[in-house]
C-alpha positions as CSV (number, residue, x, y, z in Angstrom):
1,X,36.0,12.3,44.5
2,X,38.5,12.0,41.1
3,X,37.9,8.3,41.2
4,X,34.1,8.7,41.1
5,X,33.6,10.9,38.5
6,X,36.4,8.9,36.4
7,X,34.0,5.6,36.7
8,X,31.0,7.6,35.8
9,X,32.5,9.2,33.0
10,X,33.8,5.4,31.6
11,X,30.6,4.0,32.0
12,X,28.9,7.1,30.1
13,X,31.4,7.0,27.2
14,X,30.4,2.9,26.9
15,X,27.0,4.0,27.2
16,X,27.4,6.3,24.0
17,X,29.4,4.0,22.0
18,X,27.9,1.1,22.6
19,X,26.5,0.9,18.8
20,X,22.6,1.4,20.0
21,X,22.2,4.2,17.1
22,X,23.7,2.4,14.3
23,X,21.1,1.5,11.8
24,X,22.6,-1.7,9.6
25,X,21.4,-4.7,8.8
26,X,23.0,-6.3,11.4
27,X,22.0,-4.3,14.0
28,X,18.2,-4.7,13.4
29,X,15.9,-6.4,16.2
30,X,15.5,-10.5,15.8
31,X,12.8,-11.3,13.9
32,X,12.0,-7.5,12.3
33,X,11.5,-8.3,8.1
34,X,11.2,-5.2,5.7
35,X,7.8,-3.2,5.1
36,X,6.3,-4.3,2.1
37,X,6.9,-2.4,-1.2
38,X,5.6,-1.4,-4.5
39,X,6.8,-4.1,-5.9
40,X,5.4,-7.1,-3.7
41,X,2.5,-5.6,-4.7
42,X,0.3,-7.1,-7.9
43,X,-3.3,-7.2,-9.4
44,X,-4.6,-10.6,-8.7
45,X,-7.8,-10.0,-11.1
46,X,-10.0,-7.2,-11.8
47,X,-13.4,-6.7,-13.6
48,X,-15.7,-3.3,-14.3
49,X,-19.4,-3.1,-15.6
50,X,-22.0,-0.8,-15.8
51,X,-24.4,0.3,-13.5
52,X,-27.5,1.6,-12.9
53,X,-27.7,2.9,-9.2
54,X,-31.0,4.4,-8.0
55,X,-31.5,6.0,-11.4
56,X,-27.8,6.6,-11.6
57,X,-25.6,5.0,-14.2
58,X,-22.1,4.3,-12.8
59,X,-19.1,2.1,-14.0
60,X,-17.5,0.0,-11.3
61,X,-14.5,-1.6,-11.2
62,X,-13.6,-4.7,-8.5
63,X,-11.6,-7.4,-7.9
64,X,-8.3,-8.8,-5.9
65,X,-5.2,-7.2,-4.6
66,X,-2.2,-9.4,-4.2
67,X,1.0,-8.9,-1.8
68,X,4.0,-11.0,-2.4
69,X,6.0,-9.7,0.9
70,X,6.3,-11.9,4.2
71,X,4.6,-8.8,6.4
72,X,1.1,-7.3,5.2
73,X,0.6,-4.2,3.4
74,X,-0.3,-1.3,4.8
75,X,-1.1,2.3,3.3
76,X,-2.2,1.1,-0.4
77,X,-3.8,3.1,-2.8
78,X,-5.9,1.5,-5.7
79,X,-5.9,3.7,-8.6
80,X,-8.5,3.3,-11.4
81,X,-8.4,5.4,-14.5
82,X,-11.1,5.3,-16.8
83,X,-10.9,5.4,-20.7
84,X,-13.6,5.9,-23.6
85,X,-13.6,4.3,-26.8
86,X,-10.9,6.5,-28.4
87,X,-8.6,6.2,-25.3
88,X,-9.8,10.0,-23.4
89,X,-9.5,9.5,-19.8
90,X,-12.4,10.2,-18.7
91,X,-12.0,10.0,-14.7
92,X,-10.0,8.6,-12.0
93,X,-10.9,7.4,-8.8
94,X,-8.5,6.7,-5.5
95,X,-9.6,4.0,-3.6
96,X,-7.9,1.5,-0.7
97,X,-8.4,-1.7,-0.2
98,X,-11.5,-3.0,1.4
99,X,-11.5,-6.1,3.0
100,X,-9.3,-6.4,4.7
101,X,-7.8,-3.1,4.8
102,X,-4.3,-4.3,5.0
103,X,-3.0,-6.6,2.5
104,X,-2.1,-10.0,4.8
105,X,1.6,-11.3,4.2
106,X,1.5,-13.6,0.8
107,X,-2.3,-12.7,0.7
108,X,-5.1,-11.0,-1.0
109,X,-7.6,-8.4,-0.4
110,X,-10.6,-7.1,-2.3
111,X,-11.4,-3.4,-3.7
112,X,-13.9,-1.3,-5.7
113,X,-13.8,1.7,-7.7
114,X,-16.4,3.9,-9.8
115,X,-16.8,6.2,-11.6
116,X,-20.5,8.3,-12.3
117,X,-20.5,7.6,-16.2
118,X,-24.9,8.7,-17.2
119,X,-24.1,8.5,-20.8
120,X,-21.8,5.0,-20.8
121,X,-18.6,6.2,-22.4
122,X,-16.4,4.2,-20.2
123,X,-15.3,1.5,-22.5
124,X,-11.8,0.6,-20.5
125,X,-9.9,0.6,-17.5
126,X,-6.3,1.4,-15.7
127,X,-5.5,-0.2,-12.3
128,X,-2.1,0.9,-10.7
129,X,-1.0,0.2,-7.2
130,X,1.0,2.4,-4.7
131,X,2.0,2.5,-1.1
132,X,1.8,6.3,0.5
């Protein structure tokens, strides 16, 4: 009976220290890359115009998002803040990305933001990018 509970108790200790929990580098699964950041994140081109929508006047900001990483982008927030004349932020708007709604590794994907603006004080923009 000894002799039983001796080989269990080997193989259960090799079980446990067999390295499965450690979290390095090295120890990561073949093939697995890093989430994209941040920082593989850029703004590919942007534009924003007035509009008038169904009697409405808004000012709408669009364009490209860009994501540098080799693995697409998920969870990103489009940030537009919007500015009168003098510089007064006069609103922001939190948006994601729309098509598609993750970023594709080393790819692009397109977003809009506005702002209700009746008496056309928005004379600039702000676009900053985020991952949650």
């Amino acid at each position: 009976m000894s002799k039983k509970l001796i080989i269990l108790l080997l193989i259960l200790s090799t079980v446990a220290i067999s390295g499965c929990t450690m979290n390095t580098e090295a120890e990561k699964t073949f093939g697995e890359k890093d989430p994209a950041t941040k920082e593989d994140l850029y703004l590919v081109n942007a534009t924003g115009e007035h509009y008038d929508r169904n009697g409405t006047m808004y000012y709408f900001v669009w364009g490209y998002v860009g994501n540098r990483a080799p693995v697409p982008a998920s969870n990103v927030e489009i940030t537009a803040q919007f500015f009168s004349e003098n510089g007064t932020l006069i609103g922001t708007n939190t948006t994601t990305p729309y098509r598609p709604k993750n970023i594709p590794e080393e790819g692009e994907s397109y977003f809009y933001a506005g702002f209700k603006d009746p008496d056309k004080k928005i004379a600039s923009y702000r676009i900053s990018l985020s991952i949650k």
